[in-house]
MDAnalysis code that builds the backbone (N, CA, C; Angstrom):
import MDAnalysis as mda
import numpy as np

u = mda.Universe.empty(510, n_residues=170, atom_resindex=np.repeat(np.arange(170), 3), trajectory=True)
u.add_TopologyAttr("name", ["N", "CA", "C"] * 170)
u.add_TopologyAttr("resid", np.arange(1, 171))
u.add_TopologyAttr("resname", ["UNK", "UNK", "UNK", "UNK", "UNK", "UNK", "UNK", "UNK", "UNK", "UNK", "UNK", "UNK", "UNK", "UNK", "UNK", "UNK", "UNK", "UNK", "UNK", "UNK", "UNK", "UNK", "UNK", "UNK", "UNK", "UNK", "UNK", "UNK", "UNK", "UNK", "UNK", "UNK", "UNK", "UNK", "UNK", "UNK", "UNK", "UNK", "UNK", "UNK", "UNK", "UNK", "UNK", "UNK", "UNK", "UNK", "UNK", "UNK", "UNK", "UNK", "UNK", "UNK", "UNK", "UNK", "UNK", "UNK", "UNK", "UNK", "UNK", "UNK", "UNK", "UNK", "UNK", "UNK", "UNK", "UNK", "UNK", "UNK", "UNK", "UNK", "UNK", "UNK", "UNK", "UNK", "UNK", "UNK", "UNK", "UNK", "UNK", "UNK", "UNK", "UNK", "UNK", "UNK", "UNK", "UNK", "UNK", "UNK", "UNK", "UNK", "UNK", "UNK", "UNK", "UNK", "UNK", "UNK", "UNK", "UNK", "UNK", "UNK", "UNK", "UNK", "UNK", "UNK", "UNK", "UNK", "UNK", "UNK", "UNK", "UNK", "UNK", "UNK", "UNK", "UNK", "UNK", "UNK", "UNK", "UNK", "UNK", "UNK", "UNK", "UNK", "UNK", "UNK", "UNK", "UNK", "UNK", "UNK", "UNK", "UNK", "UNK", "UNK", "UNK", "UNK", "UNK", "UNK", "UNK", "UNK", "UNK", "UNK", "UNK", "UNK", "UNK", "UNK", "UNK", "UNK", "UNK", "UNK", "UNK", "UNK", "UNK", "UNK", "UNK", "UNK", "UNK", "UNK", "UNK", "UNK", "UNK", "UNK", "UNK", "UNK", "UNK", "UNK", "UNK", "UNK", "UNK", "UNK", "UNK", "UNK"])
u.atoms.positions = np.array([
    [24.574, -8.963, 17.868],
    [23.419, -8.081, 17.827],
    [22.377, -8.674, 16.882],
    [21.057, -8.450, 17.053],
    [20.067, -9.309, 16.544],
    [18.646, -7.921, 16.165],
    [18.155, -8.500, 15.632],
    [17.123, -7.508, 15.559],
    [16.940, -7.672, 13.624],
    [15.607, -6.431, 13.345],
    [15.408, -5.999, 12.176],
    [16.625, -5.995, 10.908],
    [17.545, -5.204, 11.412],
    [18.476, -4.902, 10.724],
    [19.607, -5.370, 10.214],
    [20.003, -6.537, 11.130],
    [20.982, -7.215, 11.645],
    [20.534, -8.458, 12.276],
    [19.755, -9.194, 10.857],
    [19.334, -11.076, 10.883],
    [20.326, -11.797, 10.456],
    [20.777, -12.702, 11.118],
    [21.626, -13.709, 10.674],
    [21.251, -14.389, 9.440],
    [22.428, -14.772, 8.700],
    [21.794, -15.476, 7.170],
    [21.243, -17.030, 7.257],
    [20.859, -17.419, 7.229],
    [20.220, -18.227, 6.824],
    [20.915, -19.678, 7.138],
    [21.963, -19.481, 6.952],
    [22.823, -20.466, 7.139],
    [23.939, -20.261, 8.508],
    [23.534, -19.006, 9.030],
    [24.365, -18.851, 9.338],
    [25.636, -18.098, 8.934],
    [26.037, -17.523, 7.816],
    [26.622, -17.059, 7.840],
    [26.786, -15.541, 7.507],
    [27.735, -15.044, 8.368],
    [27.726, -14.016, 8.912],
    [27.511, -12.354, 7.899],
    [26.496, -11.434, 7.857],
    [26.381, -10.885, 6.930],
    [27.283, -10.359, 6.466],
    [28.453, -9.783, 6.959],
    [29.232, -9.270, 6.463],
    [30.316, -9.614, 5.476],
    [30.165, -11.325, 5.318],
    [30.560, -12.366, 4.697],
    [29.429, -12.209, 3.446],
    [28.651, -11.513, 3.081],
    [27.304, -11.668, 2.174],
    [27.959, -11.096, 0.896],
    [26.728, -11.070, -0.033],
    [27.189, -10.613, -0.669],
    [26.855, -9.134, -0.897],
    [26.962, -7.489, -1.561],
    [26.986, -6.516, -1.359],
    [25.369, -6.405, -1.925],
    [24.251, -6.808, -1.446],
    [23.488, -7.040, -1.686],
    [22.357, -5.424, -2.481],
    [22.985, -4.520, -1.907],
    [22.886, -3.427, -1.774],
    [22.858, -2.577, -3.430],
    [24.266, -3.393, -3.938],
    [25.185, -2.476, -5.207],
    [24.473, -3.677, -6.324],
    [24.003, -4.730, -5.740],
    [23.532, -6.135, -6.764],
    [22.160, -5.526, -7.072],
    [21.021, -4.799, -6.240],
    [19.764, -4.451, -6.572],
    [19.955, -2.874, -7.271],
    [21.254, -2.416, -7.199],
    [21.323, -0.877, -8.187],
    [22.067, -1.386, -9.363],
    [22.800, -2.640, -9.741],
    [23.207, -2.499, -10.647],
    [22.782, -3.858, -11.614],
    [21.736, -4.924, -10.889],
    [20.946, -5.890, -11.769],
    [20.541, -5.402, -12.917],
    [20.542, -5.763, -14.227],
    [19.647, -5.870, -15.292],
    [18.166, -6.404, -15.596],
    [18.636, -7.267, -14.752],
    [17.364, -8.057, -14.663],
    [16.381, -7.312, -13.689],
    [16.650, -7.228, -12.608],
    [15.678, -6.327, -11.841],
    [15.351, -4.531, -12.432],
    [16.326, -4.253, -13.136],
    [16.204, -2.547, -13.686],
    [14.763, -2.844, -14.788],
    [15.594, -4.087, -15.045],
    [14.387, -4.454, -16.728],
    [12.927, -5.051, -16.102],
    [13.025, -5.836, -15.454],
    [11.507, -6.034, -14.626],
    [11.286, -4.895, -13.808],
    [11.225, -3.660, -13.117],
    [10.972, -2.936, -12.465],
    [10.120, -2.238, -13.872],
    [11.200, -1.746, -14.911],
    [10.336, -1.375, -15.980],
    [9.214, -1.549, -16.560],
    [9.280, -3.120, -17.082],
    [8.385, -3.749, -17.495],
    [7.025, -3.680, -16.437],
    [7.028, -3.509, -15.388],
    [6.050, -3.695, -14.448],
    [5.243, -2.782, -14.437],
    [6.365, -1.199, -14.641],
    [5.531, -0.163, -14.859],
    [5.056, -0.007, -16.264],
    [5.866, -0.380, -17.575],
    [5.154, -0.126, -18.806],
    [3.832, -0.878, -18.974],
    [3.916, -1.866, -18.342],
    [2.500, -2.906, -18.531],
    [1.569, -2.177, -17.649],
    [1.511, -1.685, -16.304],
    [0.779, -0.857, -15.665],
    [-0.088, 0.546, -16.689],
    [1.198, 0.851, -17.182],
    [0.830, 2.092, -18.381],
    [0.054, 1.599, -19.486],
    [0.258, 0.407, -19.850],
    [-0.623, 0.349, -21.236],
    [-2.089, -0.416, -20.701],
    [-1.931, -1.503, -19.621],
    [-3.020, -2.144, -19.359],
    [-4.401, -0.462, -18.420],
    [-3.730, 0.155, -18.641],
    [-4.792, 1.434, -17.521],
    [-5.173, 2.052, -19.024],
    [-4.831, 2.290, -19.887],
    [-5.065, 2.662, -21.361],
    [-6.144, 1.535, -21.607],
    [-5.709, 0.179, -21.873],
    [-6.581, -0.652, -22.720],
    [-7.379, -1.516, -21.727],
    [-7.512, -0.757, -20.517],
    [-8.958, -1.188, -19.837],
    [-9.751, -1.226, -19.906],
    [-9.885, -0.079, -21.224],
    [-11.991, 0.308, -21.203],
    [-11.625, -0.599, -22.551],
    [-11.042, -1.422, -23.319],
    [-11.472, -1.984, -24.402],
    [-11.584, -3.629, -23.896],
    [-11.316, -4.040, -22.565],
    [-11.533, -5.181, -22.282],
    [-10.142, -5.963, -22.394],
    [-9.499, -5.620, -22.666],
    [-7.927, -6.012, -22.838],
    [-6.829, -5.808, -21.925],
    [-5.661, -6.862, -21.694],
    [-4.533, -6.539, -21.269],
    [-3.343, -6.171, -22.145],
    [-2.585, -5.889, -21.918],
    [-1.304, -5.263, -22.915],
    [-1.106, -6.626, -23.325],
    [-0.657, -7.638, -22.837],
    [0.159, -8.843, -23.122],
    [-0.899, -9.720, -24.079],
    [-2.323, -9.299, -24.149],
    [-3.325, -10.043, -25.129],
    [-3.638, -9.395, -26.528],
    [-3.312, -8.027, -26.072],
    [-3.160, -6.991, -26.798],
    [-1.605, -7.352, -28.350],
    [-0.879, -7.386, -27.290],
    [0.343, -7.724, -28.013],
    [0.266, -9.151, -28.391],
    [-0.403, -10.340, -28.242],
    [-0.704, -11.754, -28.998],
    [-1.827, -11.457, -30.082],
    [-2.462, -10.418, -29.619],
    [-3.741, -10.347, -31.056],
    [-2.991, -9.644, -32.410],
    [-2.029, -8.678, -31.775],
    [-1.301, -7.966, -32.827],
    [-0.596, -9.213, -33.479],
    [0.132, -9.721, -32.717],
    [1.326, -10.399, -33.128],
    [0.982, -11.316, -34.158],
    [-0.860, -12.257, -33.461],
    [-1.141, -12.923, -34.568],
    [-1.753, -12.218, -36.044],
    [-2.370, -10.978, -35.984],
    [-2.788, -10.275, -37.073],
    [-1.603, -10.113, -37.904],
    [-0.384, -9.592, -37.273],
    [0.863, -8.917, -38.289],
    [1.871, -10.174, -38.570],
    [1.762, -10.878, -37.508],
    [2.980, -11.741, -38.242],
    [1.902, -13.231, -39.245],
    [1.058, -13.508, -39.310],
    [0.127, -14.699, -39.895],
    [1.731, -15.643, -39.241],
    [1.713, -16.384, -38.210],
    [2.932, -17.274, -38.223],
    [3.028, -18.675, -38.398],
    [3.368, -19.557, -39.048],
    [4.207, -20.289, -39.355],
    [4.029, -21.313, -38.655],
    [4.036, -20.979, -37.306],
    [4.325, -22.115, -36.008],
    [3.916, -21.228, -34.999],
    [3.496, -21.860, -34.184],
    [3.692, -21.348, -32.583],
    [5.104, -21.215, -32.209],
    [5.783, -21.799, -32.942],
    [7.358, -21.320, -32.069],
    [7.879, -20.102, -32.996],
    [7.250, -19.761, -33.881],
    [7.607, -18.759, -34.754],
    [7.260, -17.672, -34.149],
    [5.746, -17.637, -33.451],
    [5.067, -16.492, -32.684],
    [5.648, -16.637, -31.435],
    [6.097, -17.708, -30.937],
    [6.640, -17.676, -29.391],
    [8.284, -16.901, -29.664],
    [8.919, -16.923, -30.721],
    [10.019, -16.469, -31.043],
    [9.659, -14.988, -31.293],
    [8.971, -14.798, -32.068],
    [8.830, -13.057, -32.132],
    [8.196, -12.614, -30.761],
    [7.677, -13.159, -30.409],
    [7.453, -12.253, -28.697],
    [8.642, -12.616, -28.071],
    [9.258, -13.311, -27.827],
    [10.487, -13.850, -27.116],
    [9.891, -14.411, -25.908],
    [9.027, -15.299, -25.897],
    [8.632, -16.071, -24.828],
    [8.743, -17.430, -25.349],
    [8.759, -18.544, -24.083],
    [8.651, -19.649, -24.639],
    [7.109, -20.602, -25.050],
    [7.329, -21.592, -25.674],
    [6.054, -22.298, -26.852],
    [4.981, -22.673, -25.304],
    [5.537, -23.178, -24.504],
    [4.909, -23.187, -22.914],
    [3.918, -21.838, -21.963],
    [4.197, -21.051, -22.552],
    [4.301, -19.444, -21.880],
    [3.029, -19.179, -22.891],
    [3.434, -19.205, -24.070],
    [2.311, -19.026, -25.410],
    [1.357, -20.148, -25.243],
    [1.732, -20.894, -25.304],
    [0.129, -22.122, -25.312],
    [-0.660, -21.612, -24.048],
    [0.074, -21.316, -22.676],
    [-1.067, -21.011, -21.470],
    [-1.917, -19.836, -21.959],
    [-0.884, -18.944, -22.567],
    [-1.751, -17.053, -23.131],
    [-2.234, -16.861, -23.738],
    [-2.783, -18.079, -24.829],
    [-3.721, -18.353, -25.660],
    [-4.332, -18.979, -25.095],
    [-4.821, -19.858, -24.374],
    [-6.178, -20.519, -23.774],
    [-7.366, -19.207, -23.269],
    [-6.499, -18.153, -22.653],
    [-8.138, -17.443, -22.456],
    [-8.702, -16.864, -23.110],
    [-7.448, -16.407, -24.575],
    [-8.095, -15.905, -25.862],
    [-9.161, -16.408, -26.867],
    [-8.596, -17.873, -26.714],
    [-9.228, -18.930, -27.180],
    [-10.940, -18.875, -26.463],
    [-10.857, -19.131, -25.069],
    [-12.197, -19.330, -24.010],
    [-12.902, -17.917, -24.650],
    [-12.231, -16.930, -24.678],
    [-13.092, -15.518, -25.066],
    [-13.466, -15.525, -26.216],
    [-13.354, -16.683, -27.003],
    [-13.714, -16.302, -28.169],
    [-13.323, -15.780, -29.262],
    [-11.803, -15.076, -28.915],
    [-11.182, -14.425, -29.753],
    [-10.369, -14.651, -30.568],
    [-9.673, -15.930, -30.501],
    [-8.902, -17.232, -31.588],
    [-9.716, -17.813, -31.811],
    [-8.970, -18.833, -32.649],
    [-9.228, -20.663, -32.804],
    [-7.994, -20.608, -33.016],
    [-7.837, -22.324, -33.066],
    [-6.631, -22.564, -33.340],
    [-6.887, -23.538, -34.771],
    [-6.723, -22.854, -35.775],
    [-6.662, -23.269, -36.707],
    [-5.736, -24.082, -37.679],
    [-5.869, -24.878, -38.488],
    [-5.389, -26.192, -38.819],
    [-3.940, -25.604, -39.968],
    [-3.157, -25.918, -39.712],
    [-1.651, -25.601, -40.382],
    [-1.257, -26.623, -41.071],
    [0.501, -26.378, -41.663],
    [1.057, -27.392, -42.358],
    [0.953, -28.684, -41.441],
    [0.695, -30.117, -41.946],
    [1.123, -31.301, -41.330],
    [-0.131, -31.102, -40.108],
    [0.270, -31.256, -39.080],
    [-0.887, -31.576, -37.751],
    [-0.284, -30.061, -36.775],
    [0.086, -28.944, -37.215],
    [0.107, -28.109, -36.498],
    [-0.998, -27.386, -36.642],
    [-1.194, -26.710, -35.635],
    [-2.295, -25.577, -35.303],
    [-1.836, -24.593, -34.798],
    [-2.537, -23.459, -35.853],
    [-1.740, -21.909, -35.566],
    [-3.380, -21.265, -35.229],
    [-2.668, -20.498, -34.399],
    [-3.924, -19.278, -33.685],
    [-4.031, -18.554, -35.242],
    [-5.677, -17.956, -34.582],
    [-6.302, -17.187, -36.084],
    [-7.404, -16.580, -35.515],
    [-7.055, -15.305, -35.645],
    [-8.387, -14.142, -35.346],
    [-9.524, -14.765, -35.405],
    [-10.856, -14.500, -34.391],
    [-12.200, -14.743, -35.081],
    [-12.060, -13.410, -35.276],
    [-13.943, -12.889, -36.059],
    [-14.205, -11.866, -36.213],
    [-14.300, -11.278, -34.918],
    [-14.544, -11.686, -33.633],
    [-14.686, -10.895, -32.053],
    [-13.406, -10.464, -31.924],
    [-11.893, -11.165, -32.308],
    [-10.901, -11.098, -32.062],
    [-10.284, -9.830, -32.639],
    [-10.993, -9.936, -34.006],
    [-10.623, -8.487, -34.916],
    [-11.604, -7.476, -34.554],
    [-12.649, -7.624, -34.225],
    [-13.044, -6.039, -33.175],
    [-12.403, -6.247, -32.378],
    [-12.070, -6.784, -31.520],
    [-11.294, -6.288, -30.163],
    [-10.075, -5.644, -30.077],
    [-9.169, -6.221, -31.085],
    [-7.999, -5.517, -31.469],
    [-8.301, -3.942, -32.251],
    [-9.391, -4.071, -33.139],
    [-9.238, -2.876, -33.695],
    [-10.293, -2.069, -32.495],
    [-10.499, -2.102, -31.590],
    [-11.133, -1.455, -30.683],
    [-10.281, -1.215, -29.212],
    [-9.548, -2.534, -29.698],
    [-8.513, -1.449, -28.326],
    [-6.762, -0.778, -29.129],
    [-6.927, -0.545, -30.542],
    [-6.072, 0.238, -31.056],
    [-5.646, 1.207, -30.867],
    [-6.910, 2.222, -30.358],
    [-7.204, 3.654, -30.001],
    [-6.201, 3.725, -28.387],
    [-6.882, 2.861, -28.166],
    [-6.243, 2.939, -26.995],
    [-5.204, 2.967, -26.624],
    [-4.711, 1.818, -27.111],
    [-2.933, 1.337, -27.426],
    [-1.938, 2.618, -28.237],
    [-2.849, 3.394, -28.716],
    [-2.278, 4.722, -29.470],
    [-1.965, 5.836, -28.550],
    [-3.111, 6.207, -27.422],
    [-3.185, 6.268, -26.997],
    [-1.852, 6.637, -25.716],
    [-1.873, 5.246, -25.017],
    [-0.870, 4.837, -24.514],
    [0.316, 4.856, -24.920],
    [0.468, 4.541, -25.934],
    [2.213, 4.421, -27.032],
    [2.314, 6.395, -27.167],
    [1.287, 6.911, -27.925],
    [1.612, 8.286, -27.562],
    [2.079, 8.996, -27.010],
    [1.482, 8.642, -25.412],
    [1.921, 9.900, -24.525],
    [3.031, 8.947, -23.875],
    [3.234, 7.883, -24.053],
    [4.770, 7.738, -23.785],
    [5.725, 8.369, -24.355],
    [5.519, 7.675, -25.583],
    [6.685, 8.875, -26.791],
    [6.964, 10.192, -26.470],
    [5.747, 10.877, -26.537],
    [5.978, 12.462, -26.028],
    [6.588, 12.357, -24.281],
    [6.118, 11.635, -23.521],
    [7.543, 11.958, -22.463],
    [8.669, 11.713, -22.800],
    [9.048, 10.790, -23.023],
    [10.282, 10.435, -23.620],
    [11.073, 11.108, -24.372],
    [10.116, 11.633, -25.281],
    [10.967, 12.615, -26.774],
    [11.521, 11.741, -27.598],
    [11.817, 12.145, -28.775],
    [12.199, 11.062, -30.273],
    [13.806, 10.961, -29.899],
    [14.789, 11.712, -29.050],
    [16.007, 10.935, -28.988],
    [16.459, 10.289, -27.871],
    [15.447, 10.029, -26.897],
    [15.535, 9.145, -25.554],
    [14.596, 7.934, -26.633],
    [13.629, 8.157, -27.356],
    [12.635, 7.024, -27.491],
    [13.739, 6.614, -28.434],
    [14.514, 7.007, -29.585],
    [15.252, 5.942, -29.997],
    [15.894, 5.416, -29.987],
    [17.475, 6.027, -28.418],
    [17.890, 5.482, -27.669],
    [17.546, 4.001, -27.254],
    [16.276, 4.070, -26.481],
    [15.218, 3.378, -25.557],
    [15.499, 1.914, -26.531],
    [15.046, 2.056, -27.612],
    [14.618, 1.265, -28.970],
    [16.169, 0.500, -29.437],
    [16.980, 1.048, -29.587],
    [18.210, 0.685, -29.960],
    [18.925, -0.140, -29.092],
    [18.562, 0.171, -27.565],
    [19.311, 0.115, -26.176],
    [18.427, -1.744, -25.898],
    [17.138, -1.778, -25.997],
    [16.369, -2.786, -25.883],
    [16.734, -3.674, -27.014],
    [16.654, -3.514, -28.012],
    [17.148, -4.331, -29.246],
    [18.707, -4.769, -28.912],
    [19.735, -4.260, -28.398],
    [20.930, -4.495, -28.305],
    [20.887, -5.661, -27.002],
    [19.580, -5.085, -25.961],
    [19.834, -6.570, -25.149],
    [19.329, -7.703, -25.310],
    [18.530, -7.479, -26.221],
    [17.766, -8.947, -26.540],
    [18.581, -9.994, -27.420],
    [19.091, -8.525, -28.363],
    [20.571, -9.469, -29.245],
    [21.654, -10.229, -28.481],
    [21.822, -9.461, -26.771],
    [22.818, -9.807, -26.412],
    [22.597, -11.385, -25.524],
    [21.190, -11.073, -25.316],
    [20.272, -12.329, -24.079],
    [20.292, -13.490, -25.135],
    [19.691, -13.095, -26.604],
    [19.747, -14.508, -27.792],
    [21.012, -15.224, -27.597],
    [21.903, -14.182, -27.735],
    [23.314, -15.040, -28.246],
    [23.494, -15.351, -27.448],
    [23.991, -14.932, -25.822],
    [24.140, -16.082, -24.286],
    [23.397, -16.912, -24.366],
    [22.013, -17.494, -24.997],
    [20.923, -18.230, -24.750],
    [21.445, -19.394, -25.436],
    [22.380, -18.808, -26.261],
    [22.640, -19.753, -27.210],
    [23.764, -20.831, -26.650],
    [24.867, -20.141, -26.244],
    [26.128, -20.293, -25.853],
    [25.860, -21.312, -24.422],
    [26.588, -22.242, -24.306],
    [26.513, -23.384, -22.722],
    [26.516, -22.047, -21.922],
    [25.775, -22.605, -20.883],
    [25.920, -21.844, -19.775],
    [27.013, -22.428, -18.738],
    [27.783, -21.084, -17.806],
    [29.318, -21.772, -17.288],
    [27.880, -22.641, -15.731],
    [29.335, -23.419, -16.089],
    [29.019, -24.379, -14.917],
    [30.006, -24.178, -13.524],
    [29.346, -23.916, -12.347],
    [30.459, -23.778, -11.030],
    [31.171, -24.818, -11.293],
    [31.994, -25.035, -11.044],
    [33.558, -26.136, -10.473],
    [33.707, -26.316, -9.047],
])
């Protein structure tokens, strides 16, 4: 039988031979945690629209105001992205005007607020308050610290696998 419902795999082999593809998209982490993320960024970027901002530029202007860092891998480490990921997400901050990349220990260069950079952040604060607010209040203070505890426990758990060889098939 052929049709919509019932496509042969790819290789050929037979779906019922597949894998439970079904119980893999209800019980992924990875997809529960990007489904999330898709909507929290939806939620904060509709907040910090009228300040000209996205959440994720939002969260590099903070990151560089609060943490003053060290290195780019210091700031690529506290966001938990990689030094690759951070150098592209600073170029349009940079083009806008809103960094430099200013001169560090030895021949490194660390991002550094201009003054446009520090209105923009403190102008889309409100916003970001905003947004972080009326999340909290859906949530309530013992789902939100759940939430908080539950996220911190996987990132602890993603570091330390990150760390560890990854298994290799045989």
């Amino acid at each position: 039988m052929t049709g919509p419902h019932h496509m042969p795999a790819a290789d050929d082999t037979p779906l019922q031979d597949l894998p439970d593809v079904d119980a893999m998209a209800r019980t992924c982490l990875g997809l529960s945690v990007r489904r999330t993320s898709n909507l929290i960024t939806r939620h904060y970027n509709a907040h910090l629209a009228s300040a000209g901002l996205e959440v994720t530029q939002f969260s590099l202007l903070a990151g560089i105001a609060s943490r003053n860092p060290a290195s780019l891998g210091d700031l690529a480490s506290f966001l938990s992205i990689d030094r690759s990921t951070l150098t592209r997400n600073l170029k349009p901050l940079q083009a806008a005007g809103l960094i430099v990349m200013a001169p560090g220990a030895g021949r490194r260069q660390l991002p550094a607020l201009t003054d446009a950079g520090r209105a923009a952040l403190f102008a889309a604060a409100a916003a970001w308050q905003t947004a972080q607010s009326s999340l909290l209040a859906e949530l309530g203070p013992d789902d939100t610290g759940a939430v908080r505890v539950g996220l911190k426990r996987l990132r602890d758990a993603l570091r330390a696998l990150s760390t560890a060889s990854p298994a290799r098939p045989e």
